[in-house]
C-alpha positions as CSV (number, residue, x, y, z in Angstrom):
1,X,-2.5,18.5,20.0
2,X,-4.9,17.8,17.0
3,X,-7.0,15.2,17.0
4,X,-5.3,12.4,15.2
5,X,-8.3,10.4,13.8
6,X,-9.6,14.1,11.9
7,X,-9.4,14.1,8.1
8,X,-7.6,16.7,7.1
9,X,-9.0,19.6,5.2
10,X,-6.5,19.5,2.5
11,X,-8.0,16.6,1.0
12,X,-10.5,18.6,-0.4
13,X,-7.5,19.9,-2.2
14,X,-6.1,16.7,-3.5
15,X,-9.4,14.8,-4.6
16,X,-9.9,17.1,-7.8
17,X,-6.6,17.2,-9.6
18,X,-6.0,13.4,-8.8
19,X,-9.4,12.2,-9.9
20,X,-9.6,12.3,-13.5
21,X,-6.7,9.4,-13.9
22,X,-7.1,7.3,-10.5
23,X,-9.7,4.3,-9.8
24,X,-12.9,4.8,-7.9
25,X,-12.9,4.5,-3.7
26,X,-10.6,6.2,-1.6
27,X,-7.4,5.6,1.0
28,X,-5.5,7.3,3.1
29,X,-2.3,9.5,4.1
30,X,-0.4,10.6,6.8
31,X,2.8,11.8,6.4
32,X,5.4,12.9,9.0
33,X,8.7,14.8,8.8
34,X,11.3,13.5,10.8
35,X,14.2,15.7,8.6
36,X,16.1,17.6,11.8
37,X,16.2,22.1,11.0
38,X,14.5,24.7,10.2
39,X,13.7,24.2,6.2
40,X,10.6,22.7,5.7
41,X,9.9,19.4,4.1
42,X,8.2,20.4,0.2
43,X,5.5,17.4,-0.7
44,X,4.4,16.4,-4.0
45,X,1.9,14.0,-4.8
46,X,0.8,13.1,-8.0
47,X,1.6,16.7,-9.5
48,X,-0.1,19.0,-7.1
49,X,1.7,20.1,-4.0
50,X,0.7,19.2,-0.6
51,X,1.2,22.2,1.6
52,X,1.8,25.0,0.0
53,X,4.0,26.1,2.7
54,X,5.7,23.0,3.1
55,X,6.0,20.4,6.4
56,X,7.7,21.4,9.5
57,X,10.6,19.5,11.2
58,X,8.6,17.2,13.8
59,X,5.2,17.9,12.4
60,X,2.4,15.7,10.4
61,X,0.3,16.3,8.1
62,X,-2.7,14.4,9.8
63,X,-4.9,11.8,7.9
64,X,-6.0,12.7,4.5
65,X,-8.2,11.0,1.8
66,X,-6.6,10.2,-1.7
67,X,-8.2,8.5,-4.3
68,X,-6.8,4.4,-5.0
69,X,-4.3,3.8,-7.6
70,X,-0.5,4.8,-7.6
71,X,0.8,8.0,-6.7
72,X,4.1,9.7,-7.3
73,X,5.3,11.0,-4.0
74,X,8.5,13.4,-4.1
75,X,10.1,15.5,-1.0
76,X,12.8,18.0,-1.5
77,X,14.2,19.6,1.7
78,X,16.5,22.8,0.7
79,X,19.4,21.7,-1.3
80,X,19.6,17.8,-0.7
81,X,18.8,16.0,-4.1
82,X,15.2,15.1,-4.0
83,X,13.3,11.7,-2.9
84,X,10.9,10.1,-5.6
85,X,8.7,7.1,-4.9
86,X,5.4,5.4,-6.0
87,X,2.9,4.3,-3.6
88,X,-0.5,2.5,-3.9
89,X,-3.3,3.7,-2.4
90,X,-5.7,0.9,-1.8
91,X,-9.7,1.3,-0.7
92,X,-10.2,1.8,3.1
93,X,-6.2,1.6,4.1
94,X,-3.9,4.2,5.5
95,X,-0.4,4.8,4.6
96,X,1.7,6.4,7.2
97,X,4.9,7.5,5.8
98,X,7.8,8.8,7.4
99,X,10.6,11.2,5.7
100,X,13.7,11.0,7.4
101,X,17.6,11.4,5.9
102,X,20.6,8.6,5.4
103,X,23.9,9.1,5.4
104,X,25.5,8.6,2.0
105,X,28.3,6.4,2.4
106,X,30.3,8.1,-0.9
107,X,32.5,10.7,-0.7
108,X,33.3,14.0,-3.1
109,X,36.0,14.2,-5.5
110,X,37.8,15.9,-2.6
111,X,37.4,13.0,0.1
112,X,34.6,14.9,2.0
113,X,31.0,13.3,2.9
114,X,28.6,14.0,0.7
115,X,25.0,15.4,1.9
116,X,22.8,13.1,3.3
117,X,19.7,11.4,1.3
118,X,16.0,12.2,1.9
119,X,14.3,8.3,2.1
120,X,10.9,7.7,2.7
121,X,9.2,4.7,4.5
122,X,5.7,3.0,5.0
123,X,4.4,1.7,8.3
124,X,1.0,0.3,9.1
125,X,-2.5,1.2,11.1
126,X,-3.6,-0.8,14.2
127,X,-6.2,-1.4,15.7
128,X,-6.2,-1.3,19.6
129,X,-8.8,-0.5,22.3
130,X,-7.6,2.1,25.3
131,X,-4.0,4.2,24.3
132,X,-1.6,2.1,22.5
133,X,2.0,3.1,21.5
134,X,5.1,2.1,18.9
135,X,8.2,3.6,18.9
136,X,10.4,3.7,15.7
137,X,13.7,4.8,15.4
138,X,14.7,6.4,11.7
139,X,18.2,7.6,13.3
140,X,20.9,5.3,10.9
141,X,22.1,3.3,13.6
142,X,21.0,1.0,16.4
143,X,21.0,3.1,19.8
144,X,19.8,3.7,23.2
145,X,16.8,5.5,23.9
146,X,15.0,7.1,27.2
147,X,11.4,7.2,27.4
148,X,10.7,8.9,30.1
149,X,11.8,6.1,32.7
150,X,11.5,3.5,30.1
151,X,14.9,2.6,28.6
152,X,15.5,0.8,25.2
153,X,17.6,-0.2,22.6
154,X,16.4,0.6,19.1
155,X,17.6,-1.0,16.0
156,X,16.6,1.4,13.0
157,X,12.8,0.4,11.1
158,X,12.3,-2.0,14.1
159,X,8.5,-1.5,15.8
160,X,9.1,-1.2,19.6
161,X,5.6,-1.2,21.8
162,X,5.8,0.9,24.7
163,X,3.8,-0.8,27.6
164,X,1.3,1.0,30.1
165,X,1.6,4.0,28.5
166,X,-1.7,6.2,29.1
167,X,-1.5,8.5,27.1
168,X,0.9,10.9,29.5
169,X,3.3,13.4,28.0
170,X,7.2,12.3,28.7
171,X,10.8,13.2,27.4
172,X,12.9,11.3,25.3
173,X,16.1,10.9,25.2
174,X,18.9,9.7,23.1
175,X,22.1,8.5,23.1
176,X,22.4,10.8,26.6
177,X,21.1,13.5,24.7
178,X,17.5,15.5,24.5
179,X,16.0,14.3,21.1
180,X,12.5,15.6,22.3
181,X,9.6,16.1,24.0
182,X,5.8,14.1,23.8
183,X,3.2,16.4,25.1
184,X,0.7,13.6,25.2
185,X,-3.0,13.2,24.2
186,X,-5.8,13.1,25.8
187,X,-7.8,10.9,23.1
188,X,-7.3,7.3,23.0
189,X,-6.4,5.1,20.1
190,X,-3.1,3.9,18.2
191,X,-0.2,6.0,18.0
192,X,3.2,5.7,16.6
193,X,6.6,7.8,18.4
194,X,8.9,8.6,15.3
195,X,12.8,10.1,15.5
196,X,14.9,10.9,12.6
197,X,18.5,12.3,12.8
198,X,21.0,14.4,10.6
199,X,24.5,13.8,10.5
200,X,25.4,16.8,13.0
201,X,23.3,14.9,15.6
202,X,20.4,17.0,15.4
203,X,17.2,15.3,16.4
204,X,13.5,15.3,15.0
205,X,10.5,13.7,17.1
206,X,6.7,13.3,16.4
207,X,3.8,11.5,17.7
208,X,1.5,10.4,15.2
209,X,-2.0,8.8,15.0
210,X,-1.5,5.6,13.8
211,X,-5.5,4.4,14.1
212,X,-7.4,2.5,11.2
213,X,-9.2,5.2,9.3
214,X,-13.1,5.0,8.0
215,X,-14.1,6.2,4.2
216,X,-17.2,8.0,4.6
217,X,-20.3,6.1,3.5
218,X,-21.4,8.7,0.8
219,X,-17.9,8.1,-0.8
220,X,-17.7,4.5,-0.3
221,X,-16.9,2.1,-3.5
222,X,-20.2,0.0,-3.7
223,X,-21.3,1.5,-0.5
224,X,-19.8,-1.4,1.2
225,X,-18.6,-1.1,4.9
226,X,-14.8,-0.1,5.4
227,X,-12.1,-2.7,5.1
228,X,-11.2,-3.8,8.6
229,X,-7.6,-4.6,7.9
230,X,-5.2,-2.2,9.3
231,X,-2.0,-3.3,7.0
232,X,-0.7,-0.4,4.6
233,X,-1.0,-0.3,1.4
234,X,1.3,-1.6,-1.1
235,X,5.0,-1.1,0.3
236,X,6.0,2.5,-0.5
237,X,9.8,2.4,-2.7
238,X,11.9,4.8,-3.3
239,X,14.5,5.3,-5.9
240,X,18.3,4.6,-5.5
């Protein structure tokens, strides 16, 4: 498992096309892709593409630094209409966002569902000392989960902590059924457990680093010392 604190290389990537309009200081990015299948998630922010190869199903893209101000943010997944949102990045704070799919209550001209949406959501770093874990359910409706002998009911959005947990790899399970599996980590620190669903009952999981991230002095606004609050940024929003 990558280490979940580790700036990821692709910032490198994003500082340069996004600095010549943005504010001065620096904040932070996560994103995780909690769309069940095979197609990849495509990210754009601010103009420039993330990956160029897109996101995997269950997969992260680790923390990355961004430069304050608003962003654009827009996922497309295959042939579902695409998700477009603003976000503020703010000095020192991280953003983790999670891209997961909602059923769209309309139907076609011929009485058939229509595809589900992609919708994007904003959860906060924590601090904590020793392993610590949230579980958040994106899946559209309340339901029971199985955490490896831990059982719960999950309303979606709804921040569940998961006592004792050390860090050990475990199974979950949902509504009876395998949803995924946690392999663990062996480093310490906050952590979030994300699962998405499609409407054919497919199932995406990922643990993701969820610690307070640290701008690097050299790049630091003023030079002063990292903002200790863990809250996100501004609340990410998407359009209807």
């Amino acid at each position: 498992m990558r280490n979940p604190f580790k700036i990821c290389a692709v910032a490198g990537a994003l500082l340069l096309p996004l600095s010549a309009q943005d504010g001065e200081g620096y904040g932070f990015l996560n994103i995780a892709n909690l769309v069940p299948g095979d197609t990849p998630c495509e990210i754009n922010i601010g103009g420039e593409s993330l990956k160029p190869d897109g996101l995997k199903s269950g997969a992260d893209t680790g923390w990355f630094m961004v430069r304050n101000g608003p962003k654009e943010l827009k996922v497309s997944v295959g042939e579902l209409e695409s998700a477009t949102g603003t976000i503020v990045i703010t000095e020192a704070k991280g953003n983790l966002i999670g891209i997961y799919l909602e059923p769209d209550p309309r139907l076609d001209s011929e009485g058939r569902p229509n595809p589900p949406r992609i919708r994007i959501r904003s959860f906060p770093t924590y601090e904590t000392t020793g392993f610590a874990l949230k579980f958040v359910s994106l899946c559209p409706e309340q339901g029971r989960f199985q955490l490896g002998p831990l059982k719960i009911d999950a309303k979606p959005f709804v921040p569940i902590e998961i006592p004792k947990w050390n860090g050990g790899g475990f199974e979950i399970i949902h509504n009876g059924e395998k949803a995924g599996q946690v392999s663990g980590s062996s480093e310490g620190g906050a952590f979030y457990l994300l699962c998405g669903e499609d409407q054919k009952g497919g199932k995406a999981t990922v643990l993701v680093g969820a610690n307070m991230q640290e701008v690097p002095e050299y790049l630091r606004k003023d030079k002063r010392p990292p903002v200790e609050s863990g809250a996100a940024a501004e609340p990410l929003t998407t359009e209807p």
